[in-house]
N, C-alpha and C positions, 0 to 999 in steps of 0.2 A: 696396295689396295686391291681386292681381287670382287671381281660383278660375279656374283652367285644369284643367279635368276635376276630378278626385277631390284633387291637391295643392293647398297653401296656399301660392302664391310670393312672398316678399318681394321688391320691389324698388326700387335705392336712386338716387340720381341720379348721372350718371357722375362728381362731383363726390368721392363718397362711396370712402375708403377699405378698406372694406368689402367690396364687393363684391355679390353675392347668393346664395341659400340657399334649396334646396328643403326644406319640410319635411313630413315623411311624416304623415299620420293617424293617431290612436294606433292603430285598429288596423291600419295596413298596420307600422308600427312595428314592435308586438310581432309580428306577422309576421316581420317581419328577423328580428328578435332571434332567436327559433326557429328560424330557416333557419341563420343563425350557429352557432348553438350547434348544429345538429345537423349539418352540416359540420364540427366544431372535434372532436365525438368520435371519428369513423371517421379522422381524421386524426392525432389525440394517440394513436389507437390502433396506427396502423402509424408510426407513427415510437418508440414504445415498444416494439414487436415488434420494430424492425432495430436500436436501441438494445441487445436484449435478445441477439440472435442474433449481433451484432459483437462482444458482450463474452460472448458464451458463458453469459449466465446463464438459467435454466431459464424458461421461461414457466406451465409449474405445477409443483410437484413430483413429481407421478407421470406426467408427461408426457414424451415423449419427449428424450430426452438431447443435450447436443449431444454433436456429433463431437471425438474427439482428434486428436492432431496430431504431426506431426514436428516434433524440435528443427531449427531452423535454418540450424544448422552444421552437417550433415553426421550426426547422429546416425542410429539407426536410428528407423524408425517406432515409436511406442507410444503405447498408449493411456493420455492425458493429462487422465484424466476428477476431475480435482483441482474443478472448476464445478460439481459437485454437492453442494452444501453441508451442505443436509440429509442427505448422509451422510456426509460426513467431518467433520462439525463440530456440533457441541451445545452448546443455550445451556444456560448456568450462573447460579446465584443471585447469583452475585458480579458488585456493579456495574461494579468495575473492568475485568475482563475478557469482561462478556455473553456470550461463548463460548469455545470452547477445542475442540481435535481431537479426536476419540472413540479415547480407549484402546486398540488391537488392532486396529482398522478400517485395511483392504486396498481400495483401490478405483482397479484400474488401475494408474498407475505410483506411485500416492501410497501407502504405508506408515505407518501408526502405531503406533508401538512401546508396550508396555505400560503405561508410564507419562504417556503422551498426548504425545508430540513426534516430528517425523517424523525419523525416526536407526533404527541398529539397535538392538537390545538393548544398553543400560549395565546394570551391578551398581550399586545406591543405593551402595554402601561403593566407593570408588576403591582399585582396586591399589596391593601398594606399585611406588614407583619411578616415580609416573604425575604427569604435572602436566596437570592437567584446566581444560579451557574452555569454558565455556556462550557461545555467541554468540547472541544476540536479536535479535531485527528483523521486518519484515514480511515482503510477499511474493516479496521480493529474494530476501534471507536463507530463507526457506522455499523457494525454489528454483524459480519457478511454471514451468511446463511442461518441466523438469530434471529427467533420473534424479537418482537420490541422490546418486551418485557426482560429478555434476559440478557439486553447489552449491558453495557458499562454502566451508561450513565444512569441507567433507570434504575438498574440495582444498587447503584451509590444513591439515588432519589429515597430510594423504599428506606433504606438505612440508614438516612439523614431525619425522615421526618418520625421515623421509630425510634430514634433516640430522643428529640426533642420532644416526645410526646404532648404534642399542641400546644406548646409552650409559644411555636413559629411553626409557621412553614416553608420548606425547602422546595425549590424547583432546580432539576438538572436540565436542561436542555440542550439533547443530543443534537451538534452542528457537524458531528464527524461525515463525511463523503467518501465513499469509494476512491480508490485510486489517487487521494488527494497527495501533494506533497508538503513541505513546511511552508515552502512558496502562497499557495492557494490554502493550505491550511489559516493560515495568516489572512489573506483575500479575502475568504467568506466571511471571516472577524467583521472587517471592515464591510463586507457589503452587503451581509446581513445578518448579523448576529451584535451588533454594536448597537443596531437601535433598542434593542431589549434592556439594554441600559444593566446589566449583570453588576452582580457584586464580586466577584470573581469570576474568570478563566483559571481552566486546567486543561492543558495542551496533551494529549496522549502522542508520544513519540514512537519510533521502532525506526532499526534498523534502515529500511530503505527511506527511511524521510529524509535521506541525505542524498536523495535520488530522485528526478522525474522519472517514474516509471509507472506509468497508468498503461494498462488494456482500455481503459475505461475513455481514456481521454485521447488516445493513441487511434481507437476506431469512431470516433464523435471529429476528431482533426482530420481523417481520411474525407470526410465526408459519405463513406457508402460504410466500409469496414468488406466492403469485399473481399475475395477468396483472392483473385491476382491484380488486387490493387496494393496490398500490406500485408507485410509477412512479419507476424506477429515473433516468430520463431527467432528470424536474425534478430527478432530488437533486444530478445531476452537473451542471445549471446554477445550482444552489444552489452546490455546490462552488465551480465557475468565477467567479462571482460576491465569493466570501467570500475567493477565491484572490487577485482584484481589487484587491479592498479592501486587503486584508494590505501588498500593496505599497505603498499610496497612502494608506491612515487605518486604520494595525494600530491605535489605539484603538477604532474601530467594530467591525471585525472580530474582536476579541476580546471582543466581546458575544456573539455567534453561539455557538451551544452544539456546533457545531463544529470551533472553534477548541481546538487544543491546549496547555495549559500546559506547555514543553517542559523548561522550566527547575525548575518543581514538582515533574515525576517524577524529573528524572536527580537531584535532590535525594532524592529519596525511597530511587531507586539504590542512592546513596553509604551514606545510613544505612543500609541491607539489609547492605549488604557493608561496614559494620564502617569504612566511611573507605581502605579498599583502594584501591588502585589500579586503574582501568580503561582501557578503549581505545575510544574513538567514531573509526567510519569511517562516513565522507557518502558516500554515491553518486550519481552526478551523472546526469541528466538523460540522456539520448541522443538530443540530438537536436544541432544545431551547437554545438560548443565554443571556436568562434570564429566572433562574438564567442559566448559564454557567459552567455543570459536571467535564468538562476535564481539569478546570483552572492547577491545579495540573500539568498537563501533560506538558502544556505550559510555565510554570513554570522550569522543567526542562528541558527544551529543551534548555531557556535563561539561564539556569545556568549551562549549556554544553558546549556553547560559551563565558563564561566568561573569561577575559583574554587575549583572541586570537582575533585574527586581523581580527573581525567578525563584522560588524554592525547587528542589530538584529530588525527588523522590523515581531509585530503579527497582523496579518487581523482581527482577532478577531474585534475589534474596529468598522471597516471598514464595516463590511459585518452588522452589528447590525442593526437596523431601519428598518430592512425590515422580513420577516419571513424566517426561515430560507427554508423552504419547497420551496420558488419562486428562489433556488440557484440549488436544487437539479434537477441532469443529471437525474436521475429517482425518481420516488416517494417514494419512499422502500431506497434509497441510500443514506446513511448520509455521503458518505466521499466523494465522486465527485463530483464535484460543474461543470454546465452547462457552457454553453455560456456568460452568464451573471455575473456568479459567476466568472468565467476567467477575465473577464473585470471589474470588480473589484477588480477583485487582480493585476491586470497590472497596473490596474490607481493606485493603493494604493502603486505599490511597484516603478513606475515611482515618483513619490512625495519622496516616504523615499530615491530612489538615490540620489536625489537632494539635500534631506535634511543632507544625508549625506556626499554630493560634491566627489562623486564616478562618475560624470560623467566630460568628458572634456568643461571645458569652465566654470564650478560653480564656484561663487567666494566662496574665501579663502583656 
Protein backbone atom coordinates (compact mmCIF):
# COMPACT_ATOMS: atom_id res chain seq x y z
CA UNK A 1 0.00 0.00 0.00
CA UNK A 2 1.72 3.24 -0.79
CA UNK A 3 0.18 7.05 1.13
CA UNK A 4 0.08 9.43 -1.76
CA UNK A 5 -0.77 12.74 -0.07
CA UNK A 6 -3.91 12.56 2.33
CA UNK A 7 -5.44 8.78 0.30
CA UNK A 8 -4.79 5.26 1.18
CA UNK A 9 -4.09 3.57 -2.41
CA UNK A 10 -4.32 -0.13 -2.76
CA UNK A 11 -2.34 -1.68 -5.10
CA UNK A 12 -2.43 -5.05 -6.72
CA UNK A 13 -0.09 -6.73 -9.17
CA UNK A 14 -1.26 -6.61 -12.82
CA UNK A 15 -1.80 -10.28 -12.36
CA UNK A 16 -4.74 -9.51 -10.07
CA UNK A 17 -8.28 -9.43 -11.10
CA UNK A 18 -9.11 -6.85 -9.24
CA UNK A 19 -7.98 -4.17 -10.14
CA UNK A 20 -7.32 -1.00 -7.81
CA UNK A 21 -9.24 1.33 -5.45
CA UNK A 22 -8.92 4.73 -4.00
CA UNK A 23 -10.00 5.00 -0.59
CA UNK A 24 -11.21 8.08 0.95
CA UNK A 25 -10.48 8.98 4.87
CA UNK A 26 -13.24 8.72 7.04
CA UNK A 27 -13.38 11.97 7.25
CA UNK A 28 -13.06 13.12 3.65
CA UNK A 29 -15.71 10.28 3.47
CA UNK A 30 -18.37 11.57 5.36
CA UNK A 31 -17.49 14.56 3.72
CA UNK A 32 -18.95 13.07 0.35
CA UNK A 33 -21.59 11.64 2.12
CA UNK A 34 -22.95 15.29 2.92
CA UNK A 35 -22.00 16.74 -0.36
CA UNK A 36 -24.32 13.74 -1.74
CA UNK A 37 -26.98 14.14 0.34
CA UNK A 38 -27.20 17.82 -0.04
CA UNK A 39 -27.14 17.77 -3.71
CA UNK A 40 -29.88 14.67 -3.75
CA UNK A 41 -32.51 17.42 -1.80
CA UNK A 42 -32.54 20.56 -4.06
CA UNK A 43 -32.79 17.89 -6.79
CA UNK A 44 -35.59 15.41 -5.36
CA UNK A 45 -36.95 18.84 -4.78
CA UNK A 46 -37.47 20.09 -8.47
CA UNK A 47 -38.20 17.05 -9.86
CA UNK A 48 -41.25 16.94 -7.28
CA UNK A 49 -42.17 20.40 -8.32
CA UNK A 50 -42.34 19.55 -12.27
CA UNK A 51 -43.90 16.03 -11.15
CA UNK A 52 -46.43 18.35 -9.38
CA UNK A 53 -47.06 21.18 -11.97
CA UNK A 54 -47.29 18.23 -15.12
CA UNK A 55 -50.08 16.56 -13.11
CA UNK A 56 -51.66 19.77 -11.99
CA UNK A 57 -51.55 18.94 -8.35
CA UNK A 58 -51.37 21.85 -5.90
CA UNK A 59 -47.94 22.31 -4.20
CA UNK A 60 -49.73 23.73 -0.98
CA UNK A 61 -53.05 24.09 -0.50
CA UNK A 62 -53.63 27.75 -0.04
CA UNK A 63 -51.16 28.24 -2.74
CA UNK A 64 -51.49 29.22 -5.88
CA UNK A 65 -53.77 27.13 -8.26
CA UNK A 66 -52.88 25.62 -11.22
CA UNK A 67 -54.29 26.67 -14.57
CA UNK A 68 -57.48 25.20 -16.45
CA UNK A 69 -57.65 24.13 -19.64
CA UNK A 70 -59.42 23.49 -22.90
CA UNK A 71 -61.00 20.25 -24.02
CA UNK A 72 -58.99 18.94 -26.75
CA UNK A 73 -61.54 18.51 -29.29
CA UNK A 74 -62.60 21.62 -30.10
CA UNK A 75 -64.58 22.57 -27.06
CA UNK A 76 -64.83 25.97 -25.69
CA UNK A 77 -62.33 27.07 -23.06
CA UNK A 78 -63.23 26.44 -19.26
CA UNK A 79 -62.06 26.47 -16.33
CA UNK A 80 -61.15 22.90 -15.44
CA UNK A 81 -60.15 23.40 -11.88
CA UNK A 82 -61.29 19.75 -10.88
CA UNK A 83 -57.07 19.49 -9.17
CA UNK A 84 -58.09 21.06 -6.33
CA UNK A 85 -58.83 18.52 -4.09
CA UNK A 86 -59.10 19.99 -0.97
CA UNK A 87 -62.16 21.52 -2.32
CA UNK A 88 -63.99 19.41 -4.06
CA UNK A 89 -63.27 16.42 -2.11
CA UNK A 90 -63.33 15.43 1.74
CA UNK A 91 -62.00 12.73 3.56
CA UNK A 92 -64.54 10.58 5.36
CA UNK A 93 -64.46 8.06 8.44
CA UNK A 94 -65.20 5.27 6.23
CA UNK A 95 -62.20 3.13 5.21
CA UNK A 96 -63.52 1.86 2.21
CA UNK A 97 -63.89 5.02 0.54
CA UNK A 98 -61.27 7.75 2.59
CA UNK A 99 -62.97 10.36 0.59
CA UNK A 100 -66.01 11.27 -1.30
CA UNK A 101 -67.12 14.84 -3.28
CA UNK A 102 -68.43 17.68 -1.10
CA UNK A 103 -72.20 17.85 -1.38
CA UNK A 104 -73.28 21.26 -3.29
CA UNK A 105 -69.56 22.27 -4.12
CA UNK A 106 -69.18 24.37 -7.50
CA UNK A 107 -65.71 24.78 -8.51
CA UNK A 108 -65.29 25.68 -12.05
CA UNK A 109 -66.47 23.37 -14.56
CA UNK A 110 -66.99 20.63 -11.82
CA UNK A 111 -70.63 20.55 -10.04
CA UNK A 112 -71.63 18.54 -7.05
CA UNK A 113 -74.98 17.86 -6.81
CA UNK A 114 -76.70 17.66 -3.44
CA UNK A 115 -76.34 14.19 -2.67
CA UNK A 116 -72.35 14.23 -3.43
CA UNK A 117 -72.13 12.93 -7.18
CA UNK A 118 -71.09 15.08 -10.01
CA UNK A 119 -74.78 14.95 -12.24
CA UNK A 120 -77.52 17.37 -11.87
CA UNK A 121 -80.22 17.22 -9.39
CA UNK A 122 -82.01 13.39 -9.03
CA UNK A 123 -85.16 12.96 -6.81
CA UNK A 124 -84.04 9.77 -4.11
CA UNK A 125 -87.69 8.23 -5.23
CA UNK A 126 -87.38 7.45 -9.33
CA UNK A 127 -90.33 8.58 -11.65
CA UNK A 128 -92.71 6.56 -12.68
CA UNK A 129 -92.05 5.12 -16.16
CA UNK A 130 -88.21 5.70 -15.64
CA UNK A 131 -85.60 2.96 -15.71
CA UNK A 132 -82.57 4.27 -14.00
CA UNK A 133 -78.76 3.63 -14.00
CA UNK A 134 -76.04 4.44 -11.74
CA UNK A 135 -72.76 4.06 -13.62
CA UNK A 136 -69.47 3.92 -11.29
CA UNK A 137 -65.90 4.24 -12.03
CA UNK A 138 -63.01 6.47 -11.73
CA UNK A 139 -61.79 9.48 -13.37
CA UNK A 140 -62.91 8.21 -16.79
CA UNK A 141 -66.33 7.93 -15.79
CA UNK A 142 -66.12 11.11 -13.67
CA UNK A 143 -65.30 12.82 -16.78
CA UNK A 144 -61.74 14.59 -15.87
CA UNK A 145 -61.37 17.80 -17.65
CA UNK A 146 -65.34 17.22 -19.55
CA UNK A 147 -68.16 19.44 -19.17
CA UNK A 148 -70.96 17.43 -17.94
CA UNK A 149 -72.57 17.06 -20.91
CA UNK A 150 -69.94 15.15 -22.78
CA UNK A 151 -69.05 12.36 -20.20
CA UNK A 152 -69.99 8.87 -20.28
CA UNK A 153 -72.90 8.61 -18.73
CA UNK A 154 -74.85 11.52 -19.99
CA UNK A 155 -74.05 10.90 -23.52
CA UNK A 156 -75.42 7.14 -22.98
CA UNK A 157 -78.36 9.28 -21.08
CA UNK A 158 -79.10 11.55 -24.42
CA UNK A 159 -78.91 8.03 -26.43
CA UNK A 160 -81.11 6.11 -24.34
CA UNK A 161 -83.99 8.34 -24.17
CA UNK A 162 -83.54 9.09 -28.19
CA UNK A 163 -84.08 5.78 -28.84
CA UNK A 164 -87.00 5.26 -26.79
CA UNK A 165 -88.59 8.17 -28.00
CA UNK A 166 -91.16 8.87 -24.96
CA UNK A 167 -92.20 5.61 -25.02
CA UNK A 168 -89.93 5.74 -21.01
CA UNK A 169 -87.56 7.62 -19.79
CA UNK A 170 -83.95 6.85 -19.06
CA UNK A 171 -81.87 8.41 -16.20
CA UNK A 172 -77.85 7.79 -16.18
CA UNK A 173 -76.56 8.86 -13.10
CA UNK A 174 -73.08 9.71 -13.09
CA UNK A 175 -71.46 8.16 -9.37
CA UNK A 176 -67.85 7.99 -11.17
CA UNK A 177 -65.08 9.83 -8.64
CA UNK A 178 -61.77 10.87 -9.32
CA UNK A 179 -59.02 8.81 -8.30
CA UNK A 180 -61.49 6.06 -7.14
CA UNK A 181 -60.59 2.43 -7.21
CA UNK A 182 -62.74 -0.99 -7.60
CA UNK A 183 -62.51 -0.85 -3.69
CA UNK A 184 -64.37 2.69 -3.23
CA UNK A 185 -65.78 2.39 -6.66
CA UNK A 186 -67.83 -0.40 -4.99
CA UNK A 187 -68.07 1.95 -1.40
CA UNK A 188 -70.00 4.78 -2.95
CA UNK A 189 -72.48 1.94 -4.47
CA UNK A 190 -73.23 1.35 -1.11
CA UNK A 191 -73.14 4.70 0.49
CA UNK A 192 -74.69 6.49 -1.89
CA UNK A 193 -75.85 5.38 -4.89
CA UNK A 194 -77.85 2.32 -3.52
CA UNK A 195 -80.55 4.49 -2.13
CA UNK A 196 -81.70 5.65 -5.73
CA UNK A 197 -82.82 2.17 -5.92
CA UNK A 198 -81.45 1.84 -9.92
CA UNK A 199 -82.47 -0.78 -12.24
CA UNK A 200 -79.10 -1.33 -13.20
CA UNK A 201 -75.31 -0.61 -12.59
CA UNK A 202 -72.68 -0.40 -15.15
CA UNK A 203 -69.17 -0.34 -13.63
CA UNK A 204 -66.66 1.47 -16.07
CA UNK A 205 -63.25 -0.39 -15.36
CA UNK A 206 -59.51 0.53 -16.67
CA UNK A 207 -56.40 -0.60 -16.22
CA UNK A 208 -55.33 0.90 -12.91
CA UNK A 209 -58.69 -0.22 -11.06
CA UNK A 210 -56.47 -3.02 -10.13
CA UNK A 211 -54.57 -0.48 -8.17
CA UNK A 212 -54.94 2.15 -5.33
CA UNK A 213 -53.45 4.97 -6.89
CA UNK A 214 -55.27 8.19 -6.20
CA UNK A 215 -53.28 11.91 -6.20
CA UNK A 216 -56.76 12.69 -5.20
CA UNK A 217 -57.09 10.64 -2.17
CA UNK A 218 -53.06 10.38 -1.51
CA UNK A 219 -53.24 14.46 -0.82
CA UNK A 220 -56.85 14.56 1.15
CA UNK A 221 -54.91 11.28 3.47
CA UNK A 222 -51.62 13.66 3.97
CA UNK A 223 -53.87 15.99 5.39
CA UNK A 224 -52.04 19.37 4.09
CA UNK A 225 -50.69 17.69 0.49
CA UNK A 226 -47.85 19.83 1.16
CA UNK A 227 -44.65 20.32 -0.97
CA UNK A 228 -42.20 18.38 1.97
CA UNK A 229 -44.87 16.45 3.50
CA UNK A 230 -45.53 13.96 0.22
CA UNK A 231 -43.79 13.21 -2.70
CA UNK A 232 -46.13 12.51 -5.06
CA UNK A 233 -43.24 11.47 -7.42
CA UNK A 234 -41.90 8.33 -5.30
CA UNK A 235 -45.55 7.07 -5.19
CA UNK A 236 -45.87 7.00 -8.85
CA UNK A 237 -42.45 4.90 -9.11
CA UNK A 238 -43.85 2.87 -6.28
CA UNK A 239 -46.89 2.39 -8.68
CA UNK A 240 -44.68 1.72 -11.91
CA UNK A 241 -42.91 -0.57 -9.91
CA UNK A 242 -45.97 -2.78 -8.31
CA UNK A 243 -47.30 -2.22 -12.17
CA UNK A 244 -44.10 -4.34 -13.07
CA UNK A 245 -44.42 -6.91 -10.88
CA UNK A 246 -48.25 -7.62 -11.67
CA UNK A 247 -47.18 -8.57 -14.90
CA UNK A 248 -44.29 -10.86 -14.14
CA UNK A 249 -44.97 -12.23 -10.16
CA UNK A 250 -48.85 -11.04 -9.45
CA UNK A 251 -48.00 -13.22 -6.16
CA UNK A 252 -45.51 -10.51 -4.82
CA UNK A 253 -47.35 -7.83 -6.08
CA UNK A 254 -50.33 -8.67 -4.43
CA UNK A 255 -48.53 -8.13 -1.08
CA UNK A 256 -48.29 -4.48 -1.78
CA UNK A 257 -51.06 -2.60 0.08
CA UNK A 258 -51.76 -1.26 -3.22
CA UNK A 259 -52.71 -3.96 -4.99
CA UNK A 260 -56.40 -4.21 -5.52
CA UNK A 261 -58.60 -7.22 -4.87
CA UNK A 262 -60.85 -6.83 -8.00
CA UNK A 263 -62.71 -9.88 -7.76
CA UNK A 264 -63.54 -9.28 -3.74
CA UNK A 265 -65.40 -6.04 -4.62
CA UNK A 266 -67.39 -6.86 -7.85
CA UNK A 267 -68.37 -9.86 -5.34
CA UNK A 268 -69.38 -7.63 -2.87
CA UNK A 269 -71.24 -5.71 -6.01
CA UNK A 270 -73.27 -8.69 -6.71
CA UNK A 271 -74.42 -9.10 -3.19
CA UNK A 272 -75.35 -5.07 -2.89
CA UNK A 273 -77.63 -5.57 -5.77
CA UNK A 274 -79.46 -8.57 -4.66
CA UNK A 275 -77.68 -11.09 -7.63
CA UNK A 276 -78.91 -8.55 -10.51
CA UNK A 277 -77.57 -8.33 -13.37
CA UNK A 278 -74.78 -5.83 -14.39
CA UNK A 279 -72.64 -4.42 -17.20
CA UNK A 280 -68.56 -4.01 -16.63
CA UNK A 281 -67.05 -1.98 -19.64
CA UNK A 282 -62.82 -1.86 -19.72
CA UNK A 283 -61.40 1.07 -21.15
CA UNK A 284 -58.55 0.71 -22.92
CA UNK A 285 -55.44 2.42 -22.61
CA UNK A 286 -54.69 5.19 -25.35
CA UNK A 287 -51.96 4.72 -26.37
CA UNK A 288 -51.02 2.12 -29.66
CA UNK A 289 -53.81 -0.55 -30.14
CA UNK A 290 -51.71 -2.23 -32.31
CA UNK A 291 -50.03 -4.15 -31.05
CA UNK A 292 -52.11 -3.65 -27.73
CA UNK A 293 -49.44 -3.55 -24.17
CA UNK A 294 -52.21 -3.78 -21.51
CA UNK A 295 -54.07 -6.90 -23.04
CA UNK A 296 -52.87 -8.86 -19.88
CA UNK A 297 -54.56 -6.22 -17.75
CA UNK A 298 -57.88 -6.65 -19.48
CA UNK A 299 -57.60 -10.04 -19.28
CA UNK A 300 -57.94 -9.83 -15.64
CA UNK A 301 -60.18 -7.61 -15.24
CA UNK A 302 -62.78 -10.35 -17.39
CA UNK A 303 -61.50 -13.03 -15.11
CA UNK A 304 -62.55 -10.98 -11.94
CA UNK A 305 -66.06 -11.17 -13.24
CA UNK A 306 -66.27 -14.50 -13.94
CA UNK A 307 -69.02 -16.30 -12.42
CA UNK A 308 -70.96 -13.23 -11.17
CA UNK A 309 -73.90 -11.94 -12.53
CA UNK A 310 -71.83 -9.51 -14.59
CA UNK A 311 -72.05 -9.05 -18.48
CA UNK A 312 -68.57 -7.98 -19.64
CA UNK A 313 -68.30 -5.73 -22.50
CA UNK A 314 -64.06 -4.40 -23.53
CA UNK A 315 -63.95 -1.00 -25.75
CA UNK A 316 -60.78 -2.08 -26.73
CA UNK A 317 -62.49 -3.40 -30.19
CA UNK A 318 -64.42 -0.25 -30.42
CA UNK A 319 -62.14 2.44 -30.06
CA UNK A 320 -59.38 0.53 -32.89
CA UNK A 321 -59.61 2.02 -36.54
CA UNK A 322 -58.84 5.20 -35.63
CA UNK A 323 -55.40 6.56 -33.66
CA UNK A 324 -55.53 6.42 -30.58
CA UNK A 325 -53.98 10.09 -29.98
CA UNK A 326 -57.71 11.63 -31.82
CA UNK A 327 -59.42 10.12 -28.25
CA UNK A 328 -57.06 11.72 -25.99
CA UNK A 329 -58.53 14.69 -23.41
CA UNK A 330 -54.90 15.90 -23.83
CA UNK A 331 -52.02 15.15 -25.80
CA UNK A 332 -49.61 13.76 -23.04
CA UNK A 333 -52.93 11.66 -21.52
CA UNK A 334 -53.19 8.04 -22.19
CA UNK A 335 -56.07 7.29 -19.78
CA UNK A 336 -58.92 10.06 -20.38
CA UNK A 337 -60.55 9.75 -23.40
CA UNK A 338 -62.13 13.25 -24.71
CA UNK A 339 -65.50 13.95 -25.98
CA UNK A 340 -65.30 11.75 -28.59
CA UNK A 341 -63.82 9.00 -26.84
CA UNK A 342 -67.05 9.27 -24.34
CA UNK A 343 -69.22 8.83 -27.37
CA UNK A 344 -67.75 5.87 -28.37
CA UNK A 345 -67.98 4.22 -25.38
CA UNK A 346 -71.77 5.25 -24.91
CA UNK A 347 -72.53 4.05 -28.34
CA UNK A 348 -70.45 0.79 -27.83
CA UNK A 349 -71.90 0.19 -24.36
CA UNK A 350 -75.55 1.22 -25.62
CA UNK A 351 -75.27 -1.83 -28.31
CA UNK A 352 -73.67 -4.44 -25.61
CA UNK A 353 -76.97 -3.49 -23.33
CA UNK A 354 -78.99 -4.68 -25.84
CA UNK A 355 -76.94 -7.33 -26.76
CA UNK A 356 -77.21 -8.40 -23.49
CA UNK A 357 -81.26 -7.63 -23.17
CA UNK A 358 -80.31 -5.56 -19.81
CA UNK A 359 -82.71 -3.18 -21.06
CA UNK A 360 -86.66 -3.00 -20.82
CA UNK A 361 -88.56 -4.12 -23.88
CA UNK A 362 -85.25 -6.43 -25.58
CA UNK A 363 -86.47 -9.49 -26.65
CA UNK A 364 -85.91 -12.73 -24.71
Amino acid sequence: MLAIGSYAVDTFSPSSDRGSRVRLTPGRRLLFVALIASLALPIGVVAEVSYRVRRGIPLFPEGPRARGGAASDGAAAMDFDDAHYYEIFERVPDPELLYTPKPGVTRGAVSINSHGFRDREYPVEKPANTFRIVVLGDSIVWGHRLAIDDVFAKQLERMLNAEASGERAYEVLNFGVSGYSARQEVGIYRARAAVFQPDLVILGLCVNDEYYSSVEGDFLDDGSGALFRKSFLLEHAQMSFIELLRDRVPALAARFRHTVDVRAHLTELARLRGGSRSLIVIFPVLESFEPYRDGASHERLRAAAAGLPFAVHDLLPDFRGVPAQAYRVDPNDVIHPNRLGNEVAARATLAALHAEKLLPGDPG
